[in-house]
C-alpha positions as CSV (number, residue, x, y, z in Angstrom):
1,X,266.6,281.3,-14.7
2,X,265.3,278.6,-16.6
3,X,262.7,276.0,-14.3
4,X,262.9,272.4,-14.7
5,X,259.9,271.3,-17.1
6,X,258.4,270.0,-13.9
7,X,258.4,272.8,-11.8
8,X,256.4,274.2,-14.4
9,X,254.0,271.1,-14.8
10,X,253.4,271.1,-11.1
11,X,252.8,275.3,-11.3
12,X,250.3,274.8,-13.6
13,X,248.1,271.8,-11.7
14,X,248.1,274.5,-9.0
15,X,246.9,277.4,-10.8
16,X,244.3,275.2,-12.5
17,X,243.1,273.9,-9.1
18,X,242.7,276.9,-7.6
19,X,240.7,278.2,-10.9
20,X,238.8,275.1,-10.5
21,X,238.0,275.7,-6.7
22,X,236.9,279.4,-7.3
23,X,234.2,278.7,-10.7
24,X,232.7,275.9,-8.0
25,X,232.6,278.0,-5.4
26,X,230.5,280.6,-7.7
27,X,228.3,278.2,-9.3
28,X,227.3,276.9,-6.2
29,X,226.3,280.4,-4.8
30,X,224.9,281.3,-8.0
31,X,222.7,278.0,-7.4
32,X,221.5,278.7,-4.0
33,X,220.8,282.9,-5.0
34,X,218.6,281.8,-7.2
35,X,216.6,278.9,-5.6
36,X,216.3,281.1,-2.5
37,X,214.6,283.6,-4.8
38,X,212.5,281.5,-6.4
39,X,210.7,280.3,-2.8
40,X,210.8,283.4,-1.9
41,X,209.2,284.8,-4.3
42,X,206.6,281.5,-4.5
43,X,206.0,282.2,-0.7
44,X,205.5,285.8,-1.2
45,X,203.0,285.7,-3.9
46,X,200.9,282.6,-1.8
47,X,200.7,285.0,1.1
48,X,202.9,282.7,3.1
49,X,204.8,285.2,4.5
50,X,205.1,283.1,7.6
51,X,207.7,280.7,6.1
52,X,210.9,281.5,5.7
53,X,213.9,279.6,3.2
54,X,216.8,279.0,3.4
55,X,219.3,277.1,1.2
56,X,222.7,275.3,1.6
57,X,223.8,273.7,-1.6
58,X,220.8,272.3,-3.5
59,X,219.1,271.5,-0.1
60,X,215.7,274.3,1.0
61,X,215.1,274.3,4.3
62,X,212.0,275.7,5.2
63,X,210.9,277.0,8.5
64,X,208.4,278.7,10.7
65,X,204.9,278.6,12.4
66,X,201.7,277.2,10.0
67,X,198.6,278.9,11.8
68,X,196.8,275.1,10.4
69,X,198.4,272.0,8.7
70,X,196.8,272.8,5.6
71,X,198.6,276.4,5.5
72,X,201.8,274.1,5.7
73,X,201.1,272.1,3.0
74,X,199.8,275.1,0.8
75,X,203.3,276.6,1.5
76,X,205.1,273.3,0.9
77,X,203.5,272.9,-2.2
78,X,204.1,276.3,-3.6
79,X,207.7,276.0,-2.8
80,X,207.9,272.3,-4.2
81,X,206.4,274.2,-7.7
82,X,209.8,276.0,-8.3
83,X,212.4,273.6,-6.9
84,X,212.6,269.7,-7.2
85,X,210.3,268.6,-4.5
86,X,213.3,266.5,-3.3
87,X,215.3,269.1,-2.3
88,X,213.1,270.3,-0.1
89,X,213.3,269.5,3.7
90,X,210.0,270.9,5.8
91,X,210.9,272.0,8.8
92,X,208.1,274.0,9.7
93,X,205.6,273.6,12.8
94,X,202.5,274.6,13.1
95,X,200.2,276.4,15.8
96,X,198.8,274.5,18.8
97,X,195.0,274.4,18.3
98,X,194.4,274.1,21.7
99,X,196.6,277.4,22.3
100,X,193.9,279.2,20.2
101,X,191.5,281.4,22.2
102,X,187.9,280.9,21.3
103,X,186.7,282.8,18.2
104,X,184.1,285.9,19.2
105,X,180.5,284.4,18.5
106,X,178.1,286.8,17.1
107,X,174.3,286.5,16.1
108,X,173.1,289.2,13.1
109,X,169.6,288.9,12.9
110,X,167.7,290.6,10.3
111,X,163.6,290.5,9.9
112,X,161.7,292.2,7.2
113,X,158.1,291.0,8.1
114,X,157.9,287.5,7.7
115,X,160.6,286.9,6.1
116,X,163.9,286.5,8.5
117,X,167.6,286.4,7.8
118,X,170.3,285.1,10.3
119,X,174.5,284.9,9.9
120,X,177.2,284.8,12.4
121,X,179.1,282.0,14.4
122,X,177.7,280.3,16.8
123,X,178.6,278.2,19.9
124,X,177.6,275.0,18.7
125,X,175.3,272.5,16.5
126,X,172.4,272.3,18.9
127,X,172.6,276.3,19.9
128,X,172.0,277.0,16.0
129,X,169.2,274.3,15.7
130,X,167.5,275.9,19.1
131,X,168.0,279.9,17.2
132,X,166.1,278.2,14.0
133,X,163.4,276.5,15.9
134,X,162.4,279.4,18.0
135,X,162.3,281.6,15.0
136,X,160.5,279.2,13.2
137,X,157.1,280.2,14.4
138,X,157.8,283.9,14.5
139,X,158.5,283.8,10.6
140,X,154.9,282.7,10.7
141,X,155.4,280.2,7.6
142,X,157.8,282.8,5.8
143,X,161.3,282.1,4.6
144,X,164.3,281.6,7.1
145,X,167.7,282.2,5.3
146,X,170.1,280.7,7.8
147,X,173.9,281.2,7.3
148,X,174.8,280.7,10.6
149,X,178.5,278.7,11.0
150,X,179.0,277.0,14.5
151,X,182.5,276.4,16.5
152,X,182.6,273.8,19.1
153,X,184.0,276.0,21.6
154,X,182.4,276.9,25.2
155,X,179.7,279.8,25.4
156,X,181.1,282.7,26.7
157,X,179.6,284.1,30.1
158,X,176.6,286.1,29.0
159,X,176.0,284.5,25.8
160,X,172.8,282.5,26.5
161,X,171.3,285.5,28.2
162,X,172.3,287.9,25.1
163,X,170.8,285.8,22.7
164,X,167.4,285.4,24.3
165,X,167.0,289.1,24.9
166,X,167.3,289.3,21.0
167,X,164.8,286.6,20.1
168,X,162.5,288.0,22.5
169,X,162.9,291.7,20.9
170,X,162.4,290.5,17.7
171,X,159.0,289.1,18.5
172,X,158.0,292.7,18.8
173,X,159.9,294.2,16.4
174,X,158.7,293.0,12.5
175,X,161.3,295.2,10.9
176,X,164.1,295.3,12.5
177,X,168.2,294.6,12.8
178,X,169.3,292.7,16.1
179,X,173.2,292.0,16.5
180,X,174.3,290.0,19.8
181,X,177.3,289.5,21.2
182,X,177.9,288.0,24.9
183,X,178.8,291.6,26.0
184,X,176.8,293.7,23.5
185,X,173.6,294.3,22.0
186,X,172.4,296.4,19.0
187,X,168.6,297.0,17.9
188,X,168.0,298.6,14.8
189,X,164.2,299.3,14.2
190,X,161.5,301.2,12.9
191,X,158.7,302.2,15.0
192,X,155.3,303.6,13.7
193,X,155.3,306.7,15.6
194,X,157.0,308.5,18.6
195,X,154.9,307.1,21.3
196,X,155.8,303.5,19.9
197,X,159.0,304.5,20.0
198,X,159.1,305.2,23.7
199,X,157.6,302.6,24.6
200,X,160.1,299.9,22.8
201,X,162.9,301.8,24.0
202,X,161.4,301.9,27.9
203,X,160.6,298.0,27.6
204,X,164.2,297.0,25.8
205,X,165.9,298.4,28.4
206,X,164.3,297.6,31.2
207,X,165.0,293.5,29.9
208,X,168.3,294.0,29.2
209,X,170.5,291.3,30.7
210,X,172.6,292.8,33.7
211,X,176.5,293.6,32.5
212,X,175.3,293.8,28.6
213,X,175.7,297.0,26.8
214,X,172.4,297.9,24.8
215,X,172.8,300.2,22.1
216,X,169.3,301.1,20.6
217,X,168.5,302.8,16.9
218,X,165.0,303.1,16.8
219,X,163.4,305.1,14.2
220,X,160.0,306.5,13.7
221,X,158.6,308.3,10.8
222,X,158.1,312.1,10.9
223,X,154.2,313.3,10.9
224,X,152.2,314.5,8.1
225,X,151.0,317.6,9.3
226,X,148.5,319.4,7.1
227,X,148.2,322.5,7.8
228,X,151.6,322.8,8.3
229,X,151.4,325.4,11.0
230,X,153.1,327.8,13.4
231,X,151.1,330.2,15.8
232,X,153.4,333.0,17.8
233,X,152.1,335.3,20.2
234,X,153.3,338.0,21.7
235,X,150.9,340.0,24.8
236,X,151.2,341.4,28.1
237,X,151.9,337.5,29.5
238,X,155.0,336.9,27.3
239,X,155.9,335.7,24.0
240,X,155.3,332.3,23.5
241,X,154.4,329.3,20.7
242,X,150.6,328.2,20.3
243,X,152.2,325.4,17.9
244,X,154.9,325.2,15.8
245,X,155.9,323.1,12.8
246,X,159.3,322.7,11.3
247,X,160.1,320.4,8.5
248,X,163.7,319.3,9.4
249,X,166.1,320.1,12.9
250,X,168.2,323.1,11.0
251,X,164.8,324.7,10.3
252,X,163.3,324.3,14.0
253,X,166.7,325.3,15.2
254,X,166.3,328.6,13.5
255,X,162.5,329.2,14.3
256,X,163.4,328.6,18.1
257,X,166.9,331.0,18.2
258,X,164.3,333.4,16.6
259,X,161.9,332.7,19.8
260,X,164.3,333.1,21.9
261,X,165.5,336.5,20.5
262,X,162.0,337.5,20.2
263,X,161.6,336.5,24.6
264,X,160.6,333.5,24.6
265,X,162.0,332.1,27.8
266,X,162.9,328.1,28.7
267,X,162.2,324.4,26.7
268,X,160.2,325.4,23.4
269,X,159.1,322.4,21.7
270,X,158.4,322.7,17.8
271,X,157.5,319.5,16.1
272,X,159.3,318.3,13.0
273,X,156.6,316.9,10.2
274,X,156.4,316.7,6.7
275,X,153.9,318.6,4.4
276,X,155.9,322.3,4.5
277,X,154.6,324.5,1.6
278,X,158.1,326.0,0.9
279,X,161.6,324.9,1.4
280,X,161.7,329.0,2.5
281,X,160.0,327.6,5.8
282,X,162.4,328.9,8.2
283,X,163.0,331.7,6.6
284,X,159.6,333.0,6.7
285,X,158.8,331.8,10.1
286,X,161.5,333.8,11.6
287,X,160.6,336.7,9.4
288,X,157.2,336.7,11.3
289,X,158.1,336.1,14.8
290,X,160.7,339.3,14.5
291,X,157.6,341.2,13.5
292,X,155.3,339.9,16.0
293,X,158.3,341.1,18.4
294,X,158.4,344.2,17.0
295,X,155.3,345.0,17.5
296,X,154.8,344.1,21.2
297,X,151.3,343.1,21.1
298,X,150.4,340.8,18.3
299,X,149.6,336.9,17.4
300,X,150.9,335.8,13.6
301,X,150.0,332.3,12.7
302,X,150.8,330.2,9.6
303,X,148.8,327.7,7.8
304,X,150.7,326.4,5.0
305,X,151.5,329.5,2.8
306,X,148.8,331.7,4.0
307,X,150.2,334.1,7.1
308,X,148.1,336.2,9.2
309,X,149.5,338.8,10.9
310,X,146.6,340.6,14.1
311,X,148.2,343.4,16.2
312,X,146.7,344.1,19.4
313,X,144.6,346.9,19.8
314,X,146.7,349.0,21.6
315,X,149.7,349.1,18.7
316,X,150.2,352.4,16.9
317,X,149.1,352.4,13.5
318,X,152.4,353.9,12.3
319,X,154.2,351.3,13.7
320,X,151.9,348.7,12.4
321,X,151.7,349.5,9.1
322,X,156.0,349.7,9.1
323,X,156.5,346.3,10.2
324,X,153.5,345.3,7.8
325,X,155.4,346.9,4.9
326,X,158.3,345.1,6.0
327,X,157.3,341.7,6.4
328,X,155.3,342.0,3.6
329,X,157.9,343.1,1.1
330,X,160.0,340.2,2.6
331,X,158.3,337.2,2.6
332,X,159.2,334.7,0.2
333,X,156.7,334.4,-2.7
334,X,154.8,332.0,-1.9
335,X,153.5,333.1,1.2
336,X,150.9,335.5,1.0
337,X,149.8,338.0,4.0
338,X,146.5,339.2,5.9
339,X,147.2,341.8,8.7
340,X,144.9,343.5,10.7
341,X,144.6,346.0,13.9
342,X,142.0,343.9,16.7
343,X,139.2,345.9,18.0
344,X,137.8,346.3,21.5
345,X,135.4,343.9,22.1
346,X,132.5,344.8,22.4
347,X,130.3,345.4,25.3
348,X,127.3,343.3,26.0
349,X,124.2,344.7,25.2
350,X,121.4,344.8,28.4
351,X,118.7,342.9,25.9
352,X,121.1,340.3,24.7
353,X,124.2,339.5,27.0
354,X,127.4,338.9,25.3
355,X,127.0,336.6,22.5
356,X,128.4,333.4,22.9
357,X,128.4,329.5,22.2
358,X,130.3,327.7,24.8
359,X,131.4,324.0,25.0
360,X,132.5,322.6,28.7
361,X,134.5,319.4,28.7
362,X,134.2,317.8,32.5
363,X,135.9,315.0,33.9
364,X,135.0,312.1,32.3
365,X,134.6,313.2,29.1
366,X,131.1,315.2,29.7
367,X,130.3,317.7,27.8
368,X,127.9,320.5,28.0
369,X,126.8,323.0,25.0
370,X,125.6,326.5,25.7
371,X,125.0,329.8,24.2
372,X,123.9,330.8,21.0
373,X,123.0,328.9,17.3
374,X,121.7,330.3,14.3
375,X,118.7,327.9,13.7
376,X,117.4,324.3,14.2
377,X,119.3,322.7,11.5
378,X,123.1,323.9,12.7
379,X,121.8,323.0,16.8
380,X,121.3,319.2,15.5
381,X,124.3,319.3,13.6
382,X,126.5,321.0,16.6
383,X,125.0,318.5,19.1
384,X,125.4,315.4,16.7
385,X,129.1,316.3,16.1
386,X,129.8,317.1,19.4
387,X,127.9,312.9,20.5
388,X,130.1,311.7,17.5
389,X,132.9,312.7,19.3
390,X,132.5,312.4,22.9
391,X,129.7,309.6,23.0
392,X,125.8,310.1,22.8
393,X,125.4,309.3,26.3
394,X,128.1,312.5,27.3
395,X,126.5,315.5,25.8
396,X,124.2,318.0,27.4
397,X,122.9,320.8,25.1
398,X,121.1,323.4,26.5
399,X,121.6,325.8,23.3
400,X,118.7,328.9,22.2
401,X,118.5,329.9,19.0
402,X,119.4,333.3,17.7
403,X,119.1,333.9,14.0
404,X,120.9,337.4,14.3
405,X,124.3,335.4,14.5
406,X,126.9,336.9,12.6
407,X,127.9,334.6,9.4
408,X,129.9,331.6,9.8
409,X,128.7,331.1,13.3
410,X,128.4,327.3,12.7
411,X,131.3,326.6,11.4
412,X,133.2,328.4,14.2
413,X,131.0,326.3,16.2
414,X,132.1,323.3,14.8
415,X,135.7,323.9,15.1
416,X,135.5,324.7,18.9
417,X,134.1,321.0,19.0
418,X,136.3,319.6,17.3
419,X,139.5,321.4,18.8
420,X,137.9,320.9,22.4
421,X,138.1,317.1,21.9
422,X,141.8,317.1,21.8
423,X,141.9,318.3,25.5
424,X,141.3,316.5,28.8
425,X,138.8,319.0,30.3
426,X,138.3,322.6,29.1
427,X,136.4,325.0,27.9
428,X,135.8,326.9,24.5
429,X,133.7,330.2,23.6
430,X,132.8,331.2,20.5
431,X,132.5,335.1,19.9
432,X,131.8,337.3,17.0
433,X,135.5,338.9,17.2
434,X,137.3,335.3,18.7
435,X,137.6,331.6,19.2
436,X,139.2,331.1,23.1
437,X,139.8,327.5,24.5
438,X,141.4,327.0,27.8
439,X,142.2,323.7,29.5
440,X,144.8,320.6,29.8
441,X,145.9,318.1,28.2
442,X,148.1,314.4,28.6
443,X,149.4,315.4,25.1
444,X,152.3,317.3,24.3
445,X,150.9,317.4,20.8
446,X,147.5,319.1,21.7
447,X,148.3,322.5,21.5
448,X,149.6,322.0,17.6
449,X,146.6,320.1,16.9
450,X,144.3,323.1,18.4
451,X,146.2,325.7,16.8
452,X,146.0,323.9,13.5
453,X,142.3,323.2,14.0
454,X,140.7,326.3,14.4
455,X,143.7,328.2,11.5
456,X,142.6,325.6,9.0
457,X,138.5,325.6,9.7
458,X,138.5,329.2,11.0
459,X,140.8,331.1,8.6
460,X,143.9,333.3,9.5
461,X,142.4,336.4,9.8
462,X,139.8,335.4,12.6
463,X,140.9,336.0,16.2
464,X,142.1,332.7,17.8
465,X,143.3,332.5,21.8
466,X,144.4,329.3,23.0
467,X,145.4,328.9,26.5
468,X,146.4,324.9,27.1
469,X,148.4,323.5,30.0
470,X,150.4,320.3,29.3
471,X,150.2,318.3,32.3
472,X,151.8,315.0,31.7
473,X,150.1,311.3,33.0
474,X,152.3,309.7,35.6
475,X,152.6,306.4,33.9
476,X,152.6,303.6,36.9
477,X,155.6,301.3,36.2
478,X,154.8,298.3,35.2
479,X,155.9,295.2,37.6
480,X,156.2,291.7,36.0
481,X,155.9,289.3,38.6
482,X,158.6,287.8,40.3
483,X,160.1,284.0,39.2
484,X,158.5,282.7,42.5
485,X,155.0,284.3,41.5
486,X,155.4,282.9,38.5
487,X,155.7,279.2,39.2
488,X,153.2,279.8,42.4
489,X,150.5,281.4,39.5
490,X,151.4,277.8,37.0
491,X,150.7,275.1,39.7
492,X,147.8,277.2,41.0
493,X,146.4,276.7,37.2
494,X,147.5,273.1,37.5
495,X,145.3,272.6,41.1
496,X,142.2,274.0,39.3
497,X,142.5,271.6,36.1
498,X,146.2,268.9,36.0
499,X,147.6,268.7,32.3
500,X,145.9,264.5,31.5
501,X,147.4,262.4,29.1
502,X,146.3,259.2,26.9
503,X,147.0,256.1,29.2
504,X,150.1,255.1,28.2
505,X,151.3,257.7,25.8
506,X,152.7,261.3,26.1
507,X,150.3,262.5,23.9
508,X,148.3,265.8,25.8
509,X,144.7,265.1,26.2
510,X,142.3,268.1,24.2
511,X,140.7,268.9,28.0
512,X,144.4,270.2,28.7
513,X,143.9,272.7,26.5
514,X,142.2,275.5,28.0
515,X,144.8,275.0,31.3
516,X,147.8,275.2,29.0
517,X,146.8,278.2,27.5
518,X,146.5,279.6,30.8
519,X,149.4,278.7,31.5
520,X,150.9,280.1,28.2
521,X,149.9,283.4,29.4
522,X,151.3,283.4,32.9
523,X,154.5,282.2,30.6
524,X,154.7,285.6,28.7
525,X,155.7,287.4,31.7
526,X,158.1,285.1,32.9
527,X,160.7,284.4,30.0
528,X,163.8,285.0,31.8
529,X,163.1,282.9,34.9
530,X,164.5,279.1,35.2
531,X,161.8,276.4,35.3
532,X,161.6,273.3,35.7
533,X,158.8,271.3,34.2
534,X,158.6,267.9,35.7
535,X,156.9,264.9,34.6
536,X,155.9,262.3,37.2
537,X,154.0,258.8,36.8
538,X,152.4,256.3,39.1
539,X,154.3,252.6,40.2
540,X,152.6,251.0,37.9
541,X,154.7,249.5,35.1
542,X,158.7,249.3,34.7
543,X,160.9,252.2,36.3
544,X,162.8,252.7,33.3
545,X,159.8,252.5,31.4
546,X,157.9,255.4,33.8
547,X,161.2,257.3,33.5
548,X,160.6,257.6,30.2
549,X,157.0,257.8,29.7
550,X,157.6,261.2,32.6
551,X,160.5,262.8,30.4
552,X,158.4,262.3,27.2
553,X,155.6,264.2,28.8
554,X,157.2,267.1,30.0
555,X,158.7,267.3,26.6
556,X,155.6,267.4,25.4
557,X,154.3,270.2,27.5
558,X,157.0,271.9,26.7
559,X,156.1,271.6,23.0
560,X,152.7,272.5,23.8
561,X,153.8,276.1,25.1
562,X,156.1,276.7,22.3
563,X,153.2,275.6,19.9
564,X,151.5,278.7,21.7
565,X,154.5,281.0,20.8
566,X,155.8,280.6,24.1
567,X,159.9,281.2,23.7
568,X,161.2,278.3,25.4
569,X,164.8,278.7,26.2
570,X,164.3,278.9,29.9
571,X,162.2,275.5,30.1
572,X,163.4,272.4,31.0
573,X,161.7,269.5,30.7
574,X,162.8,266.7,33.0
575,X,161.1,263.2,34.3
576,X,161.4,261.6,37.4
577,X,159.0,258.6,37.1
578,X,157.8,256.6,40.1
579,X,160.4,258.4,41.8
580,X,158.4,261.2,43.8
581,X,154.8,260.2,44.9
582,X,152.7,262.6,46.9
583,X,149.9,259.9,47.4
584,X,149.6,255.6,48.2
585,X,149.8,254.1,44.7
586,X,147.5,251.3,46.6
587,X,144.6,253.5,45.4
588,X,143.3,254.7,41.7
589,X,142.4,257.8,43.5
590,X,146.7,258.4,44.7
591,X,147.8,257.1,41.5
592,X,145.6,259.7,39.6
593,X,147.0,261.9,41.7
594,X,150.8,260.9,41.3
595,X,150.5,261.1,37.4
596,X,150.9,264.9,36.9
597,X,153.3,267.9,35.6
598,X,154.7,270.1,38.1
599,X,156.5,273.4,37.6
600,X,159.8,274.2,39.7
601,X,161.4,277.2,40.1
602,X,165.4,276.4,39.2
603,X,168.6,278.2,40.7
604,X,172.4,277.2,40.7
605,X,174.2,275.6,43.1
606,X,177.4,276.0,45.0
607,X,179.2,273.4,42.7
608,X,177.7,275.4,39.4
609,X,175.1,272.5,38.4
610,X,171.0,273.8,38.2
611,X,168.8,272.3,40.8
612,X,165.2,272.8,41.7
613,X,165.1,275.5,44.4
614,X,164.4,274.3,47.6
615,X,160.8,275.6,49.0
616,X,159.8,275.3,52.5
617,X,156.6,272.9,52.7
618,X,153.7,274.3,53.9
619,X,150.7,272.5,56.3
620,X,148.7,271.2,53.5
621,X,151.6,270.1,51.2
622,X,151.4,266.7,50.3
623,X,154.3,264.2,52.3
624,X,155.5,261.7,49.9
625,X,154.5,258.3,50.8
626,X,157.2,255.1,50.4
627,X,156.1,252.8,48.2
628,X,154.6,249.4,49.8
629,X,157.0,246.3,49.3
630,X,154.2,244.3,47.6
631,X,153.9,247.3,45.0
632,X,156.1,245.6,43.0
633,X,154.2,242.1,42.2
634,X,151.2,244.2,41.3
635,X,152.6,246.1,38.2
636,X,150.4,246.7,35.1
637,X,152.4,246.9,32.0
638,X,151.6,250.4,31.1
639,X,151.1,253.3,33.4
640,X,148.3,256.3,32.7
């Protein structure tokens, strides 16, 4: 069937419509594909990935949280780079600054001697400027590199108290690392020896602020120990160490599992030092302590590379000369070996006695030389070493000569000296066949020292015997004064000689000088205690004017202290002006005594605010005195 011409017109309107509809309906998703992948893709590569896009049509919507207003506009702008900027509606928010918690302050302080290096974040403007001025002094004219930011945000609870306890370790500390937090502290340092060590590590944390963690690092450098030395012995009492030396942990670990294995029973210190004469320490240490074992009865000693090996006298020579050949063939080859078999002593003959020298150390340091020299010259010299050592005043010799001495009597002689000043009180003989000292000690080191002594002057083959008791010092602990001692030990200074002025000026007068620096050092013992320094005037002159003339001086005190490296941060300087006489301002003699600086002891109230704290008056405390109604027609322009 034929259609009517328009039947076929209106057929293909339709088809072209629909045709029409369908290319605009791609084209306008093929628009909005590809502008939604182009701020995508500009978000993306900004890092915005915050933002989000979304397109109807031409229009970009974009939405989500900005962390600041600038983080919006960077993403606004990157997205406005690959679209017409007009098509682009912002619809993004950004986060509440005042929902933001308060960043984590921190306080890295780094000193190198003079020079000192700070960065971190800090609470606010005047807490960094208080950090650089209290460093200022300890820099001691050397540079400051500050890179400290600040954030006006409220201290956290613990800060203030954090950051002190770092300025004040880093007074004593010239190279060191301090890192503060207001829950944590970390001290990195390097001490000159062990003892310092203990003793920064006893004081830091016995200031720590309560509910701070304090994590110490403190370093000291090892000992140069020349001779390097080690001294076993083995006898009817036990095995045991004379001294031993060790040039890192792994090798004193080995030498003490091989003193152990060999008997020796509880705590064995061995001291780790630098000087060893062979990276084979260890090795050859444990070599010789398995012989000494071995053998039952028998002292080795090393000093340096040179081992000596003395078996008692009741060994079997079989025996003996098996674990000779042993360790001998063993050693590394550096070391070299002397071994012997020890002889009876011999018995004293009835026209000499046994021949001796003896030194006696008594309490006090006294010392008393007896026995046997060779000849004038080596008595002087034994009696002047022994004064150079334990004072001129301290030695009694009652020596006899005796030029049948067997050679190298005086320097044996001399050793004993020398070793016997490294106890407490004691006592060493001198023989022909040994060197014995017996005695204590306050130092843990002492034995080492002995043993190193007599291996060094002596040689290894002689026969040494050391028997030295540790016995530690009890240390008293050392009690600072309390806050209240502290303020009552200031004002006491203040009674004996008052802190005077220029009339009229806050300006300290020179004869204050000697009372601040007393009071400097009554200061040093009292940094983490609240005071209050408080400037007063007479009536004479305006109030506001004596208000602040009395603020002005106590600022300057408070100057004056830091001036003597005083830290300051617990000082405050406050005035009060006519406000708090203790005498009649009708007299020169109660206005001199009205002008003065007091020191208060400060403590927090119920309501959080720092007040004086209150202190019951005693009988001879001084009443204030009201101030006359005529005072006031009388007034002098300035006060003193």
């Amino acid at each position: 069937m034929n259609l009517p011409p328009k039947a076929i017109g209106a057929a293909a309107f339709a088809v072209a419509a629909c045709v029409s509809i369908l290319a605009a309906i791609w084209a306008a998703h093929a628009i909005e594909n590809r502008s939604l992948r182009a701020v995508q893709g500009a978000l993306g590569a900004g890092g915005y990935a915050w933002a989000e896009a979304t397109v109807d049509g031409l229009q970009v919507t974009l939405t989500g949280t900005a962390p600041t207003e600038s983080m919006r506009f960077r993403a606004l702008s990157a997205a406005g780079a690959v679209v017409d900027a007009r098509r682009i509606t912002d619809a993004m928010d950004v986060v509440d600054p005042s929902a933001l918690g308060a960043p984590e302050f921190t306080l890295e302080i780094l000193r190198n001697g003079d020079g000192i290096s700070l960065i971190g974040l800090v609470p606010s403007e005047d807490a960094h400027q208080e950090i650089v001025e209290r460093l200022g002094d300890l820099a001691g004219g050397g540079q400051i590199t500050d890179m400290l930011e600040t954030s006006e945000h409220p201290e956290p609870e613990g800060w203030q108290d954090a950051v002190d306890f770092g300025l004040r370790a880093m007074e004593t500390l010239p190279r060191s690392k301090i890192s503060v937090t207001a829950t944590r502290i970390g001290v990195m340092a390097i001490s000159d020896s062990a003892a310092e060590k203990a003793r920064i590590e006893a004081d830091l944390k016995r200031r720590v602020p309560a509910g701070t963690a304090l994590n110490l690092d403190i370093s000291a450098p090892r000992p140069v120990i020349a001779p390097f030395t080690l001294r076993f012995v083995v006898d009817a009492d036990g095995a045991r160490f004379d001294a031993c030396s060790a040039n890192n942990e792994r090798a004193r670990d080995r030498i003490i599992a091989a003193a152990t294995k060999a008997g020796v029973a509880g705590k064995v210190a061995c001291t780790i030092g630098l000087g060893v004469p062979s990276p084979d320490w260890a090795d050859a240490a444990s070599m010789g302590i398995a012989a000494a074992a071995e053998l039952g009865d028998a002292v080795i000693t090393y000093s340096d590379a040179d081992v000596s090996l003395v078996a008692g006298s009741g060994v079997s020579p079989d025996l003996f000369d098996k674990v000779v050949g042993e360790l001998e063939s063993n050693l590394p080859e550096v070391y070299s070996l002397h071994a012997a078999m020890s002889q009876q002593e011999a018995a004293a003959t009835p026209d000499k006695g046994i021949v001796e020298f003896v030194a006696i150390l008594k309490e006090e340091r006294k010392v008393e030389l007896r026995g046997r020299l060779p000849d004038e010259l080596v008595r002087e010299a034994v009696e002047s070493f022994a004064r150079s050592r334990f004072g001129s005043a301290s030695v009694y010799a009652a020596t006899r000569l005796d030029p049948g001495l067997p050679r190298g009597w005086s320097i044996r002689a001399l050793a004993a000296i020398e070793a016997l000043a490294r106890l407490d009180t004691g006592q060493v003989s001198v023989r022909a066949d040994r060197v014995r000292i017996t005695g204590t000690t306050s130092d843990p080191q002492a034995r080492d020292d002995i043993a190193r002594i007599l291996s060094d002057k002596l040689g290894e083959a002689q026969g040494i015997e050391i028997a030295v008791s540790y016995v530690p010092v009890e240390t008293p602990e050392v009690t600072l004064p309390s806050a209240e001692e502290c303020v009552e030990g200031i004002n006491a200074a203040l009674a004996q000689h008052k802190i005077e002025f220029e009339p009229g000026s806050a300006r300290i007068a020179p004869s204050a000088n000697k009372t601040l620096d007393t009071i400097a050092d009554l200061l040093r013992d009292c940094a983490d205690a609240p005071i209050e320094v408080a400037g007063h005037t007479d009536s004479q002159g305006g109030e506001d004017m004596n208000l602040n003339l009395s603020k002005a001086r106590a600022q300057s005190v408070v100057q004056a202290l830091m001036a003597r490296r005083i830290l300051t941060g617990n000082l405050t300087a406050t005035g009060y002006g006519e406000t708090m006489p203790i005498a009649s301002n009708d007299t020169e003699e109660g206005r001199e005594q009205n002008r003065r600086i007091e020191f208060r002891l400060l403590t927090i109230a119920e309501d959080g605010t720092v007040v004086p704290m209150a202190q019951a008056p005693g009988p001879d405390t001084p009443r204030p005195k009201p101030r006359p109604e005529t005072a006031g027609a009388a007034q002098e322009p300035n006060s003193e």
